[in-house]
Structure formats: C-alpha cells, structure tokens
TILUM-36391 format. One record per residue (C-alpha): residue number from 1; residue in one letter; z, x, y. Coordinates in steps of 0.05 Angstrom, whole numbers. Layout:
N
NODE     k   r        Z        X        Y
NODE   NUM   A        Z        X        Y
...
//
This chain:
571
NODE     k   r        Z        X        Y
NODE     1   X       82      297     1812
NODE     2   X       30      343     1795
NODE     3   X       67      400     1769
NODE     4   X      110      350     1733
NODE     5   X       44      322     1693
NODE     6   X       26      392     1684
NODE     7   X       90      410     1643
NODE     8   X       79      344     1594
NODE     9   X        9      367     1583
NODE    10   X       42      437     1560
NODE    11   X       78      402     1518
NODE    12   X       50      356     1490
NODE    13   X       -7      404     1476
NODE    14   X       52      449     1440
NODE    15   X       78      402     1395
NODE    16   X       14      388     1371
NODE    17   X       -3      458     1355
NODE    18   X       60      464     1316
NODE    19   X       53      402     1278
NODE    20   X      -11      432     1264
NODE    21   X        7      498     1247
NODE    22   X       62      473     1205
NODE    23   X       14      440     1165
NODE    24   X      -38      483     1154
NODE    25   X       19      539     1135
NODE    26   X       37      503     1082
NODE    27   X      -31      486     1062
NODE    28   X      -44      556     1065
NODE    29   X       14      574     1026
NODE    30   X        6      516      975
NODE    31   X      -15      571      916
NODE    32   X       66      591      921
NODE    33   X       89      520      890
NODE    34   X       82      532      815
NODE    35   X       71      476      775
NODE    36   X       88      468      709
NODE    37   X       63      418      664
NODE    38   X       75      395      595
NODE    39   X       32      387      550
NODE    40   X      -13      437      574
NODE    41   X      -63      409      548
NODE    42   X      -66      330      549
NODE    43   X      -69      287      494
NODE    44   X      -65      213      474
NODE    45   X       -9      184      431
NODE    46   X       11      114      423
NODE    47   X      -57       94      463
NODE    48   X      -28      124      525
NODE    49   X      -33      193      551
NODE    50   X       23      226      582
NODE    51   X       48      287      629
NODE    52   X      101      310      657
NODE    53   X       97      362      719
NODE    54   X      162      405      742
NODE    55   X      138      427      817
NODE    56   X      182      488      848
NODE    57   X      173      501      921
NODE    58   X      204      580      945
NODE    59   X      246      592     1002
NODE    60   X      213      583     1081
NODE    61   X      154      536     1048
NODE    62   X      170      466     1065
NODE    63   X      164      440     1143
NODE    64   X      229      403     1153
NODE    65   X      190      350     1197
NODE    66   X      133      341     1131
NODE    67   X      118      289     1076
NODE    68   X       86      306     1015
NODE    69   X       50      260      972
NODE    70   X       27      289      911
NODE    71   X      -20      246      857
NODE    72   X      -37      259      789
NODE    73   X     -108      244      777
NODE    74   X     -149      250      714
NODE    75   X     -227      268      731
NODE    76   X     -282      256      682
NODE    77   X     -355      248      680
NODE    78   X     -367      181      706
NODE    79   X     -303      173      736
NODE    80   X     -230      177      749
NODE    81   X     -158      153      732
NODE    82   X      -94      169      773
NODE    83   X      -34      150      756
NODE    84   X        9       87      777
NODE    85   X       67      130      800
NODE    86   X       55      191      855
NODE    87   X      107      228      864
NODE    88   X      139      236      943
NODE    89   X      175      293      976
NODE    90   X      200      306     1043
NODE    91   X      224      357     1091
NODE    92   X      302      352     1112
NODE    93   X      288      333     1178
NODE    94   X      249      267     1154
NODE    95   X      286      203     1162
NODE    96   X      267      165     1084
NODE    97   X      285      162     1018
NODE    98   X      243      212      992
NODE    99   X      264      277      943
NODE   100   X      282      327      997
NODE   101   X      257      401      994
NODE   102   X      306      444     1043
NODE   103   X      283      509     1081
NODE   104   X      308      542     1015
NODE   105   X      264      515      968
NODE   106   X      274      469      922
NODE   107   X      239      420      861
NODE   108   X      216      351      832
NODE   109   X      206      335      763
NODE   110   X      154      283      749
NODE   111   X      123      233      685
NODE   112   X       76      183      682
NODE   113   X       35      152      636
NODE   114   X      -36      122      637
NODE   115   X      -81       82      573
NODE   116   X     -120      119      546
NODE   117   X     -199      112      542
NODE   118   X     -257      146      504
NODE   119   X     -288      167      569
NODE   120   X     -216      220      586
NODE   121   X     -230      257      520
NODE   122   X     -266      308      561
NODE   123   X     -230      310      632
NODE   124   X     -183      356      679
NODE   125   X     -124      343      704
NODE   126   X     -119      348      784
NODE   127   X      -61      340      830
NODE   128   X      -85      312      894
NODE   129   X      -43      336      960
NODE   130   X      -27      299     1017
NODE   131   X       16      327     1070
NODE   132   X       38      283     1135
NODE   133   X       77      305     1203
NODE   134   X       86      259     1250
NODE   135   X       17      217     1272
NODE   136   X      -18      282     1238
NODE   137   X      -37      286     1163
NODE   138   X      -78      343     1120
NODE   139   X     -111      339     1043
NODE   140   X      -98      409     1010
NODE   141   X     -141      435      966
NODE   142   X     -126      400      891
NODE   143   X      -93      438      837
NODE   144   X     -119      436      763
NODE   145   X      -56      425      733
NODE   146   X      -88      423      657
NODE   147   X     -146      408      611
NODE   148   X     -156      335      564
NODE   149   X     -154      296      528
NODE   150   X     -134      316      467
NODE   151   X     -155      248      425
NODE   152   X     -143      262      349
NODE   153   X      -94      208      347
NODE   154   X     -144      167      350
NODE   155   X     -175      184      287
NODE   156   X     -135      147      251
NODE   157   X     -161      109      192
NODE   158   X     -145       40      192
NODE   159   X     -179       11      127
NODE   160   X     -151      -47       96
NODE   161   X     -121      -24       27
NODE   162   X     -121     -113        9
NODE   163   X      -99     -119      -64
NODE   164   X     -135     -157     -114
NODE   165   X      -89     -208     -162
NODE   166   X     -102     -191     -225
NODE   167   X     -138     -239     -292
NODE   168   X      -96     -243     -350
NODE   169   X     -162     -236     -399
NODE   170   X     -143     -220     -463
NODE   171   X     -203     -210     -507
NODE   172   X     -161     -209     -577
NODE   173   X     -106     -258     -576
NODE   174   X      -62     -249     -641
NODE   175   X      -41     -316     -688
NODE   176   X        3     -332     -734
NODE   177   X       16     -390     -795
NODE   178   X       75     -395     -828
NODE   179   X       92     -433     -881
NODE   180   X      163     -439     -924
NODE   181   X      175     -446    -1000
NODE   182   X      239     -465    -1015
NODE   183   X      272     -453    -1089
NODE   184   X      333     -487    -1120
NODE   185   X      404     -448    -1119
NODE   186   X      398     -387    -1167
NODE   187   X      318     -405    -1194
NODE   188   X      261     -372    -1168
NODE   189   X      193     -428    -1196
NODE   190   X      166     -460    -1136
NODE   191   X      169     -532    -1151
NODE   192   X      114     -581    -1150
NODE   193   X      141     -625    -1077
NODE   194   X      148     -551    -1057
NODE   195   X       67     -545    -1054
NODE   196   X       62     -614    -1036
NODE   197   X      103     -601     -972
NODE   198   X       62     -608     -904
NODE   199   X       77     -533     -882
NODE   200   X       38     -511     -942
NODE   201   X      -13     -563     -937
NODE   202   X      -28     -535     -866
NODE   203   X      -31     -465     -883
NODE   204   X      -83     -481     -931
NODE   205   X     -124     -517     -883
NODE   206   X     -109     -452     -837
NODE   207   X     -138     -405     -886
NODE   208   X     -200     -452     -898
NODE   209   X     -216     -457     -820
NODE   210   X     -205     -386     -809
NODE   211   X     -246     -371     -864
NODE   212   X     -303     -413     -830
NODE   213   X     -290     -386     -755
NODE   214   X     -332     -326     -740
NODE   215   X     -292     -313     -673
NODE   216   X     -226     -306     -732
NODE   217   X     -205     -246     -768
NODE   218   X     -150     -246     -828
NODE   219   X     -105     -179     -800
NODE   220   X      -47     -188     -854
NODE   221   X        2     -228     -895
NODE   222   X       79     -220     -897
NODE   223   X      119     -253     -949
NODE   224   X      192     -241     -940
NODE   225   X      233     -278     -993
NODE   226   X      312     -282     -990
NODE   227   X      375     -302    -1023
NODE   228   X      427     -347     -989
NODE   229   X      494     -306     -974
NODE   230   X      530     -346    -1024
NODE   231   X      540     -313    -1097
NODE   232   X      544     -238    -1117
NODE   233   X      501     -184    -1094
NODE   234   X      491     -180    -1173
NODE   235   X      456     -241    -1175
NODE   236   X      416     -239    -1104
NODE   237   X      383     -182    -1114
NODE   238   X      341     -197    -1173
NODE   239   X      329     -261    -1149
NODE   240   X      300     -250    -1083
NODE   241   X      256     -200    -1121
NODE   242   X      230     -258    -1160
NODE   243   X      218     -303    -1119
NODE   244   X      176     -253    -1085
NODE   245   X      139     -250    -1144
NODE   246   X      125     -322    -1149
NODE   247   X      101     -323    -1072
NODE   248   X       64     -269    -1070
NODE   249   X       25     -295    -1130
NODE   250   X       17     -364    -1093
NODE   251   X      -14     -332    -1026
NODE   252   X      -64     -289    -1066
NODE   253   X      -82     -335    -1106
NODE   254   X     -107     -377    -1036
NODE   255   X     -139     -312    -1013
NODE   256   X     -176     -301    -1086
NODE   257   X     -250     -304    -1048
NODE   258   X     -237     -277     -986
NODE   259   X     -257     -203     -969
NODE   260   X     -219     -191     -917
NODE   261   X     -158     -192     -956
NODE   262   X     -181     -144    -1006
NODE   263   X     -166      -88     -956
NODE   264   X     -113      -44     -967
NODE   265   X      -41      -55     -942
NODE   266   X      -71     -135     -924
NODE   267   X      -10     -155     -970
NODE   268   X       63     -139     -947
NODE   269   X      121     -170     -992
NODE   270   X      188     -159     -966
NODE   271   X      262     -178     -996
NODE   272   X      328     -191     -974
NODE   273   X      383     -208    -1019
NODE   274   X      432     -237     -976
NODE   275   X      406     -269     -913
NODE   276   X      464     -261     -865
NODE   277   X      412     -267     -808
NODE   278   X      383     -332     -818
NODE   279   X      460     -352     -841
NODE   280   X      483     -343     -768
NODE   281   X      417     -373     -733
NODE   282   X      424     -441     -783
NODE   283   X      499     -435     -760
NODE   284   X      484     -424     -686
NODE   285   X      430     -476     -686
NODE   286   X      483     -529     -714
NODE   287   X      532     -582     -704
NODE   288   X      575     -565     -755
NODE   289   X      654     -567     -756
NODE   290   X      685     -503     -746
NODE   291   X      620     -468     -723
NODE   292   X      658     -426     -673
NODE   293   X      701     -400     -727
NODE   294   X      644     -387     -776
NODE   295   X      613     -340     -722
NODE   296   X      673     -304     -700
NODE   297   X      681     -288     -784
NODE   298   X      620     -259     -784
NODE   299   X      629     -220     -724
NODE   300   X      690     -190     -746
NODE   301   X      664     -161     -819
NODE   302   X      603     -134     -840
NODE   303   X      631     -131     -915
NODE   304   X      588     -192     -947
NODE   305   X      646     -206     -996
NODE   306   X      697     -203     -945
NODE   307   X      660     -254     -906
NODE   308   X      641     -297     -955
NODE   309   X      710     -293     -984
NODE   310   X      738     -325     -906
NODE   311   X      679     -379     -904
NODE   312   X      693     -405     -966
NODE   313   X      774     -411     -942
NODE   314   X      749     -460     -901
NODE   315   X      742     -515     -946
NODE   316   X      712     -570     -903
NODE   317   X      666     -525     -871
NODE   318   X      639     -493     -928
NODE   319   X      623     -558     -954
NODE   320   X      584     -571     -901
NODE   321   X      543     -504     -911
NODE   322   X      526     -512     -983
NODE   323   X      488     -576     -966
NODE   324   X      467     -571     -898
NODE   325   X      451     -489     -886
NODE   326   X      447     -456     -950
NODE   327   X      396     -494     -983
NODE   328   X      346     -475     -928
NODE   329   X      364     -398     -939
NODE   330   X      336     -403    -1007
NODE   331   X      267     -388     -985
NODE   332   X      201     -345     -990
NODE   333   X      172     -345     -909
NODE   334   X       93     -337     -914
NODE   335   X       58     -311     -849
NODE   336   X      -10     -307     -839
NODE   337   X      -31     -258     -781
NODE   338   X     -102     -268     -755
NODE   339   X     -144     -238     -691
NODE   340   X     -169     -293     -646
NODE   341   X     -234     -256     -619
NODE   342   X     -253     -280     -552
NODE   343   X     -332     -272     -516
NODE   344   X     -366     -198     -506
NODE   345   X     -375     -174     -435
NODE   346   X     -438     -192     -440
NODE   347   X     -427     -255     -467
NODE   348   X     -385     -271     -407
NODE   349   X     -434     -251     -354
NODE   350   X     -482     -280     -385
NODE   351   X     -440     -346     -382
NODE   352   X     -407     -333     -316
NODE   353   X     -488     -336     -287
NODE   354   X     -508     -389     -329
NODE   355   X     -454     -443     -349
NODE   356   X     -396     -406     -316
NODE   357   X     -354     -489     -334
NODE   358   X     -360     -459     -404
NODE   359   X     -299     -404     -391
NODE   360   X     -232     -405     -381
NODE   361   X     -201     -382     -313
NODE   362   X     -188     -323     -345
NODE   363   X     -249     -308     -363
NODE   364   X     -275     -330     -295
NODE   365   X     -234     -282     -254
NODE   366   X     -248     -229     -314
NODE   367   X     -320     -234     -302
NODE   368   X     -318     -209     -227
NODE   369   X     -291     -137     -257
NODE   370   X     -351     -129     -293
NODE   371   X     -404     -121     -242
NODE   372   X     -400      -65     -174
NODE   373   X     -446     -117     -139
NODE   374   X     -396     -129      -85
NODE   375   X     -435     -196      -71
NODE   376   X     -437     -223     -144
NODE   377   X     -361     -205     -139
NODE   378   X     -355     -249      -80
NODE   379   X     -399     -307     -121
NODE   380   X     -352     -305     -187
NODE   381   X     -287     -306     -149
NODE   382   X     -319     -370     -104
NODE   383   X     -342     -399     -171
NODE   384   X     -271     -392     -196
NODE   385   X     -244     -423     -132
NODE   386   X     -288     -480     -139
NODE   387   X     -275     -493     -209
NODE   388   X     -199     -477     -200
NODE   389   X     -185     -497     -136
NODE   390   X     -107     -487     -132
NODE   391   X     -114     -418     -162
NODE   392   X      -82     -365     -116
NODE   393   X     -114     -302     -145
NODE   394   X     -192     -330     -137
NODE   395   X     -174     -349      -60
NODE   396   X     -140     -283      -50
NODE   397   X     -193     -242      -88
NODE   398   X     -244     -276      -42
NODE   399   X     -207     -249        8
NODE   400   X     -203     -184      -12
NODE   401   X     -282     -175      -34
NODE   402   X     -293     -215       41
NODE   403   X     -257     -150       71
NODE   404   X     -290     -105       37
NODE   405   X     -356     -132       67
NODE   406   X     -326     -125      135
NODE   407   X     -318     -208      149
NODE   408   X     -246     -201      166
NODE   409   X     -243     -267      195
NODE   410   X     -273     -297      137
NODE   411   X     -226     -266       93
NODE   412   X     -167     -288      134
NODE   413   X     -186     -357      127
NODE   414   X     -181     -339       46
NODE   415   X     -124     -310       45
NODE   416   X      -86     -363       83
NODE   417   X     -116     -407       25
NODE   418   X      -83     -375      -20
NODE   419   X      -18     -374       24
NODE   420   X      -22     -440       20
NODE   421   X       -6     -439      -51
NODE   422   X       40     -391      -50
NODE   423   X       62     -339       -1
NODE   424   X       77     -273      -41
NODE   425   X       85     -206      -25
NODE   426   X        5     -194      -44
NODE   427   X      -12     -246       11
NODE   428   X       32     -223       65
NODE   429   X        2     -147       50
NODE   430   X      -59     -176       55
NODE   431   X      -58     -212      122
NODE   432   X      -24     -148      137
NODE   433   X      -80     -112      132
NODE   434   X     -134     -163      169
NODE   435   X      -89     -166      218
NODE   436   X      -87      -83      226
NODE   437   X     -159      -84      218
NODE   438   X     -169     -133      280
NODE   439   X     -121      -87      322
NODE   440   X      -62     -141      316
NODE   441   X      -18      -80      308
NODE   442   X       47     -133      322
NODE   443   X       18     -187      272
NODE   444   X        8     -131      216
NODE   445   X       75     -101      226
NODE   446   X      104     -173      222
NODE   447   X       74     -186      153
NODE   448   X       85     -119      126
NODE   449   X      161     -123      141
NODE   450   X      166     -193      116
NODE   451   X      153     -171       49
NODE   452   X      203     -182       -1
NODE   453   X      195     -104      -30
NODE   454   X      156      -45       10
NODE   455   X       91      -26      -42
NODE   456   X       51       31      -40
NODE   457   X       -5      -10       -4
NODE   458   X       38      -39       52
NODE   459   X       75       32       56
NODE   460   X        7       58       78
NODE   461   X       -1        1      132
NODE   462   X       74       19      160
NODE   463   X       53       88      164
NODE   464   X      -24       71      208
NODE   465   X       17       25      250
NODE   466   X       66       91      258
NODE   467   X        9      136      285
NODE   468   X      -11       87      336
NODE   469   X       71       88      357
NODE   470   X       63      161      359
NODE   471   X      127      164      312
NODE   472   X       85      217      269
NODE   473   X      155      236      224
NODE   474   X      152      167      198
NODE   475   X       85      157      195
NODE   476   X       93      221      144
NODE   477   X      149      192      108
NODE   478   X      118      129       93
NODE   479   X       52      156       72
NODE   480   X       86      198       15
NODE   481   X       64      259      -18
NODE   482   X       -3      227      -44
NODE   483   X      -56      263       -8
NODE   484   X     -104      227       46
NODE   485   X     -128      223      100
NODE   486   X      -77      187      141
NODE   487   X      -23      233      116
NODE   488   X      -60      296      139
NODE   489   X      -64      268      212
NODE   490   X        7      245      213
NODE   491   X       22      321      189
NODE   492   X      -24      352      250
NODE   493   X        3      316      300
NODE   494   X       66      328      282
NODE   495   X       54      398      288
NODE   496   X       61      420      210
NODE   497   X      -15      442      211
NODE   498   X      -12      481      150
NODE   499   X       16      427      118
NODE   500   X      -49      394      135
NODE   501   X      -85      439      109
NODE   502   X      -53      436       38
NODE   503   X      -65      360       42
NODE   504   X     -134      355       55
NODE   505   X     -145      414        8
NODE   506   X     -117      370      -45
NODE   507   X     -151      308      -27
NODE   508   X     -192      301      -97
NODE   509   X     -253      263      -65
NODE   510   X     -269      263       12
NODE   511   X     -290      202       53
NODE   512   X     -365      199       68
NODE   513   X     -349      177      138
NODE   514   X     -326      253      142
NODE   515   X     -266      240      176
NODE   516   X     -220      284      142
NODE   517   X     -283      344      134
NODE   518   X     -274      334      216
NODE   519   X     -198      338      199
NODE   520   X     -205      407      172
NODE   521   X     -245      433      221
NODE   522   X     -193      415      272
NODE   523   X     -137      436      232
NODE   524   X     -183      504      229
NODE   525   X     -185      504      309
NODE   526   X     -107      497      316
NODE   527   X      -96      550      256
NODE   528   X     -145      601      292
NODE   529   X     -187      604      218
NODE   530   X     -255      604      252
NODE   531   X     -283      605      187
NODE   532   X     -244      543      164
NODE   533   X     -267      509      222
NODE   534   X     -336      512      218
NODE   535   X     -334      500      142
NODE   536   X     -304      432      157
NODE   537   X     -354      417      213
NODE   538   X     -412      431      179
NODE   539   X     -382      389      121
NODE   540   X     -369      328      168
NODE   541   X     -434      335      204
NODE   542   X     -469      343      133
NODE   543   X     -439      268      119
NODE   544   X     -447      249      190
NODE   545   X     -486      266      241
NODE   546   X     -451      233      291
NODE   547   X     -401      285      295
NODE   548   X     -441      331      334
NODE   549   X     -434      292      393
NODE   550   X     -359      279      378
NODE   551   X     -346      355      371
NODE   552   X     -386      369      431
NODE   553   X     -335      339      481
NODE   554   X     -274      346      436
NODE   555   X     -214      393      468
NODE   556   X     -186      406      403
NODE   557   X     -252      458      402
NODE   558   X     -246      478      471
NODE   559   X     -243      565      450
NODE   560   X     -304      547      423
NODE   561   X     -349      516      469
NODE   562   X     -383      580      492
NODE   563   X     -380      609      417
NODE   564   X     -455      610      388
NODE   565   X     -442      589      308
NODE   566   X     -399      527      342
NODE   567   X     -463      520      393
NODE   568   X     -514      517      340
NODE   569   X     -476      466      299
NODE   570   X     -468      416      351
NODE   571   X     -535      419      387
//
C-alpha cells in the first residue's frame, strides 16, 4: 500500500512538472510567434478603429495538451479598451473547437473592431496572452503589436453650407405705353376720332404723370408705322414713310417741354411697308373662314405678290380680311419706354428699421443683404415672416441666418416652416445640413438623396457623410475639383497625399479655425517635408492655440515627438 501511494505521488508530481514546463517553454519561446498586424499603425475610420493580426507559430512551439487565448487590448492614459472578439487556439491534443496549431507550426488570422474615442488618439496596441493546460494556466508577457490612434478622420468639417432663397428686388423696373393711330386705306392724315380714341387719350395722361413722378424717367420713344400687305410695294413704301411723318410729328409735339426727350437718339421712327407679321398674328388671333388655309399660303411663299396673288383667290376669305384684318394693319404703333426707379439702399434700410409695412416683400427680403450684422439679418428676415407669413424664402432664410448663429434647433423649426409651404430641393438641403450638423448622419443622408437634382451644396454634404463611412474615393468624387478643406482630407486619407498638398495649396483663403493650416502640417509629416510641416503648424497654432495640445498627442507626428523645433512649437 505504501509503495503503491509512493508511485502516484511520482506521478502525479511528474505530470505537474510537465504541464508546467510545457507552459513556461512556450512562454519562454513566445518571442518566436511573429505577429503581423495591419495597419501598423492604428487609425480611426468610419468612427471605429480597426486591426487585423496574422499570428504564425514555428515548428516544436505549441504543447499539444495547451489553450491559447490571445486578446487585443488598446492601453491609454486613463484607461483601456479590448476588443469584443479574442481570438482562441489550441494544441492537437485538446478536445474543442478551437483553431488548432500542430507540432509543425501553424497560424490564425484575426479582425476586430472597436468605437473609437478621443481618449485612444494616443495609445498602444497590446496583445494579452493567456495559455491553459489542464487545471494549470500562465499570463505571458504582452506583445506591443502597434502604435494609435491615428485620428485625422475625425477632422472632418462638418459646417452647414444652408442656402439662402433669393429676393427678386429689382431697383429699375422698365415700362411701357403704347398707343395706335390708325389711317384710312392708302392716306397717311391722322383723323380727328383717331386723337379722340382712348389709347391716345391715355398715353397723354401717361406722359403728364410721368412727367410729374420723380421716381419716372422718359428712356425712349419708338414709332413704327406700316402698310397693310394689300396693294403694290410701289404704293406701301411711300406711304408707310408718311405716315411716319405724321406720327412722329404727333409724339413730339406731346414731348415739346420735356427735357428728357431732347437727348439724342430719345426719338426712334421705324417703317415697314408691308406688314406680313402683324397679317399672320390678326389671322392667327381670328375666327375667320379659311384661316388654316390663309396660314399655310403664307407659309409656303415669301414672294409678297405671290401671296397676295393666292389670298385674294379666295374670294370669301379675302372679303373677310379687307374689313376685319387689314384695316387694323394700317397703323403707326407709339411706345413710350420709361425707367420705374425704385428706393436707394439707404432708403430701404432706413425704411426696413423704421416703417419696414412701407416695402414690398421684395424689398423686405432685399434689405437683409445689405447689412453683415448677422443679427439685423436675422430681424429683417423675421420682419418679412411676420409681415408675409406664407412666404417660403423669409422662413427658410431665418433658418439659414439661425444656423449660422449656431441655434440649429431653432433653425430646424424654420426650415420645416418653410417646408410647410413648400418642400423644395433648397429645404430638403437645408434640413440636410441641420441634420449633419446634429450628427443625424442617417437623417442628413435621407434629405440629401431625396432631392430632386444633386447641387453643389448637397454634393458637399454627400461627400462629409462619405468620410465618416470611410468611403474616402467617393467622398473625393463628390467634393469635386473645387479646393477645400473637406476635399484635402478625403485626398489624405485616401492616400493621394500630394494631391493634398496641391489642394490646400490652392485653397484661396484658409479657415481661421486652422483646420486645414493643421492639414498641411500633417500632410508635411506623411510627405517627410519637415519644413512643410512645421510651416503648417505654426500657421494653425498662429490661428489657434488649441492645436498645441492636439499636436502634442497626435500619431500622425509621432517621428517628431523627440525633435526640438516640433518640441518648442507645442510646449
């Protein structure tokens, strides 16, 4: 009994030394697995951050009997994040489901994902080893696998670009008075019911209130005088010739005492013989038997004496013309041009602030472009919504000068106001871009798609929402070729740096939040221009101090964190 207890003693005691000794073989061989990890170093995209480790294990390293449970952890100051999924291998000798490693070696490949947060942008990347044999376990040593986070991504700029509706304030509106004098067949004397006539009776009255307006200015006066189609070109001629005579001694004679027609070129006298024009609009505009025909004559020859020729071979038509069309061909027109001048800038202000009832909605919304007070803005476009209340453009521009201010949910409230009314393209980009401003990155894509036709503006919001996909090659692709910002991150983290480069170099004026000065500094760091980078630095620290702080702990400048000129920038 004795000797029998002795031998389970021996071994027991032995298979405790070799699950022992198998363990801490391999944990003394661990630095054979090679690890290889992409991206070497981390970086956010999409809001996550994401790795992806290839282990390799050599020949004679893995204890048949021994579980391996290997964790991906990021480390930080302040704390730690591993991620959800650790990856499990096993020995052949191990009864599980685990990824078996044979005496000959063997591999796993491995990705997760975890969110990313601000506090990562300066952390390592540590595999944690756990190795298990039986009722026996060890913790290797962990292995830096790589350095993050790489955060640029995150830069992105996601302004509302909210599009104001536009006023329709036209300060000179153009009028015109016309007035016919019509003349017996073949006479050119203007007959006495011709000045009796209530056409002529109101262009005098026209002239006399013009006159009188100060706000009116006479631009010009057209007389065109014709002859009706009918009778040789002979006779027309001459005879539309005088009865522009006879007009254009009429109409001066009404502008005898008025300066502004003694300007040169203030009198224009035109004549047309035949009036083949007004002949087919009388026709067109008529009742008249054989009208059809009568057009497709005219359509078919341009010769006037052909034409007339097959109009008057149509007896009971051209009966019809000689007393219902013609006579109303024989004519001198009379048209008075004259410049309606609207209110001064400064008249408008000054009436927007005082008696703002007094203007037109025009005028109203006109008067919020003439002032960079962002708050009197806000007070003429409320005004105008107050005075106009169904008015889309004042509820949207409210909206618009609301976001500017930074009261996004203010401004929503306007532009669903104006959606109310009607819900355009403008709207939808707009609600786009509160919606992208709030983070609703699924509520902005929603109203930039819904859009009838992709603009410029909601282009721009299709490429942000993009970035934060991590689909960079659209993101470029819908910002375009006009240089910004955005575009010049999309093109970094794609990888076309020098492209970048070329971008922000064109930008014609840079952001004071110094975002894309930053920009160039890391597009410097990735392009190994030292010089380039500390330009840019000192440029974005210059318009922000904050970015000394931000460069401090940012990877992107990780070569540099021991240089002195990047030192003394960021202390």
């Amino acid at each position: 009994m004795k000797k029998f207890r002795s031998y389970f003693i021996l071994i027991l005691a032995a298979t405790v030394m070799t699950s022992c000794s198998g363990l801490n073989k391999m944990k003394k061989n661990s630095n054979l697995v090679k690890y290889e990890v992409t991206p070497k170093v981390l970086q956010t995209d999409a809001g996550v951050v994401t790795v992806t480790i290839k282990g390799t294990f050599p020949e004679k390293y893995f204890d048949k009997k021994t579980t391996v449970t290997l964790t991906p952890v990021l480390t930080y100051a302040g704390g730690e994040t591993a991620f959800d999924k650790v990856q499990v291998v096993q020995g052949e000798s191990v009864q599980a489901n685990n990824k078996v490693i044979t005496s000959s070696g063997g591999d796993f490949t491995y990705t997760a994902s975890v969110p990313y947060t601000d506090a990562m942008k300066l952390s390592e990347l540590n595999l944690r080893i756990k190795a298990v044999r039986g009722n026996k376990n060890l913790d290797f040593e962990p292995v830096k696998l790589a350095d993050g986070v790489i955060a640029t991504a995150t830069l992105v700029e996601k302004h509302g670009r909210a599009v104001i509706m536009k006023d329709n304030f036209v300060r000179i509106l153009p009028e015109t008075q016309v007035a016919d004098i019509n003349y017996p067949i073949n006479r050119s004397e203007i007959l006495s019911k011709e000045l009796k006539a209530e056409d002529i009776a109101l262009l005098k009255a026209y002239i006399k209130a013009v006159t009188a307006d100060p706000n009116k200015q006479f631009k010009s006066t057209v007389v065109s005088s014709y002859a009706s189609p009918d009778g040789s070109m002979k006779i027309n001629e001459p005879l539309s010739e005088k009865r522009g005579v006879v007009a254009d001694k009429f109409i001066k004679k009404e502008f005898g005492k008025i300066e502004a027609a003694k300007a040169a070129n203030f009198f224009d006298s035109k004549t047309t013989p035949e009036d083949w024009d007004g002949f087919k609009t009388e026709v067109e505009n008529s009742s008249i038997q054989d009208k059809d025909l009568i057009l497709r004559v005219l359509s078919m020859y341009s010769d006037p004496d052909v034409r007339e020729k097959e109009i008057k071979n149509m007896a009971a038509a051209f009966e019809t013309l000689k007393t219902d069309i013609l006579p109303r061909l024989r004519r001198s027109k009379m048209m008075i041009n004259v410049d309606k001048i609207g209110r001064t800038d400064d008249q408008i202000l000054a009436t927007m602030k005082s008696d703002p009832k007094a203007l037109s909605l025009e005028e109203m919304l006109y008067a919020a472009t003439l002032t960079k007070d962002v708050n009197e803005q806000l007070s003429f476009y409320q005004t105008t919504a107050q005075n106009f209340p169904k008015c889309i453009r004042a509820h949207n521009n409210i909206g618009v000068t609301l976001m500017s201010l930074g009261k996004v949910d203010e401004a929503v409230v306007e532009f669903e106001a104006a959606k109310t009314i009607q819900n355009n393209d403008v709207v939808k980009n707009n609600l786009g871009f509160a919606a992208l401003v709030k983070g609703d990155i699924a509520k902005a894509d929603g109203y930039f798609t819904s859009m009838t036709a992709a603009t410029p503006e909601s282009k721009w919001g299709q490429g942000v929402i993009a970035i934060t996909k991590g689909e960079y090659d659209k993101a470029v692709n819908l910002f375009g070729t006009e240089p910004c910002f955005n575009l010049a991150l999309a093109q970094v983290l794609k990888g076309d740096v020098n492209k970048a480069k070329a971008t922000l170099d064109g930008m014609k004026e840079l952001c004071k939040c110094g975002k894309p000065s930053y920009l160039k500094a890391v597009v410097g760091a990735r392009l190994d221009d030292k010089n380039y980078m500390i330009a840019g630095l000192k440029e974005a620290i210059a318009f922000k101090a904050d970015w000394k702080a931000y460069a401090k702990t940012d990877i992107e400048f990780g070569k540099y964190f021991n240089d002195d000129t990047f030192k003394s920038i960021v202390q």
